[in-house]
N, C-alpha and C positions, 0 to 999 in steps of 0.2 A: 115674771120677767127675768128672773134670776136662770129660768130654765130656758129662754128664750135665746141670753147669750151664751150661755152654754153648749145647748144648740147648737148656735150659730158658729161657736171654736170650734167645735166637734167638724161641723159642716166646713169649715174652713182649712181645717187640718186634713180632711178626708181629700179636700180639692188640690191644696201643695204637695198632700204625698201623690192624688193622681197627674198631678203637670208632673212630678219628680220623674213617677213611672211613666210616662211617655216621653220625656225629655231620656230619660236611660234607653226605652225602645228604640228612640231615634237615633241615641250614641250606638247602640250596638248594632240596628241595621246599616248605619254610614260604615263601620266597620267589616260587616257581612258585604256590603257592597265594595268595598277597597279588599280584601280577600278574594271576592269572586274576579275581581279584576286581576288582582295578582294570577290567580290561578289559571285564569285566561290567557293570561301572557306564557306561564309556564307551560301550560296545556299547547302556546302554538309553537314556543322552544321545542318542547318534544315533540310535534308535528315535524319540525323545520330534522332533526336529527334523526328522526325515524327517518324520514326520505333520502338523507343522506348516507342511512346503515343501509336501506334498499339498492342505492347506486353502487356501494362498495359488494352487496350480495352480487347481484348482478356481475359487477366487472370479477368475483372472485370465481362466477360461473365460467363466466368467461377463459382466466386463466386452469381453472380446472378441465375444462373443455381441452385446450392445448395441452396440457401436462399431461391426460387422457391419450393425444394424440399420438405426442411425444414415446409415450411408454407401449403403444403398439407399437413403435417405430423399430422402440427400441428390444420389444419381442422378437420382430423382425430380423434384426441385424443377428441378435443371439441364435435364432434360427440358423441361420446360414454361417454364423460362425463355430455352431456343433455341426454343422455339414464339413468345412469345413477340415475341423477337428480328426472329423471321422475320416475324410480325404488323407490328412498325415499321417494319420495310425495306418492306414492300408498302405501309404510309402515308407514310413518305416519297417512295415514286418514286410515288404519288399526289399526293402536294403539289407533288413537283418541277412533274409534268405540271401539274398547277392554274398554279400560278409560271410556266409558260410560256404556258399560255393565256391570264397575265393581262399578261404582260410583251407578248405579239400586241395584246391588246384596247389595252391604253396605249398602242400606236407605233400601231394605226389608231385612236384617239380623239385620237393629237395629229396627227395626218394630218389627219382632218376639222377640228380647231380652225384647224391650219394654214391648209387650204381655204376656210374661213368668210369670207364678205367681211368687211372692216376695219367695223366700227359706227359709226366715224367719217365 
């Protein structure tokens, strides 16, 4: 009988350590469950902020798209302002040539003044 209760502590201690271990399984899956939820939430956080990195890609397509446009434009303009460019060089070394022809005509009109008899 001595081995009967014995037994029977043994047998009883084996049952409060297995309630203990399913009372800990059930604390720590309520907390695997309060985690998963957490995570869930964070998981649609970053759903809700991806979508809104998508909208900001998009509108930055957008102004890339223009600023693209913008810089043909502005190829454009520099185009035609080396036209241009090239247009003033060509009246310049037309004026120069003018400036020289008129820098000849002044050394031969003070030649002939020079030449003139004295009026006196």
């Amino acid at each position: 009988m001595a081995r009967d209760s014995q037994l029977e502590l043994r047998v009883s201690r084996l049952e409060n350590d297995r309630d203990s271990i399913y009372e800990i399984l059930t604390d720590i899956r309520s907390t695997l469950d309060e985690h998963s939820q957490r995570f869930d939430g964070i998981d649609q956080r970053f759903d809700g902020v991806d979508g809104r990195l998508d909208g900001m890609d998009q509108r930055f397509d957008g102004v890339d798209g223009r600023l693209d446009g913008m810089d043909q434009r502005f190829d454009g303009m520099e185009q035609r302002f080396d036209g241009m460019d090239q247009q003033f060089d060509g009246m310049d070394q037309r004026f120069d040539g003018m400036d020289r022809r008129f820098d000849r005509i002044e050394t031969v009109l003070a030649e002939v003044v020079r030449r003139l008899p004295d009026p006196a």
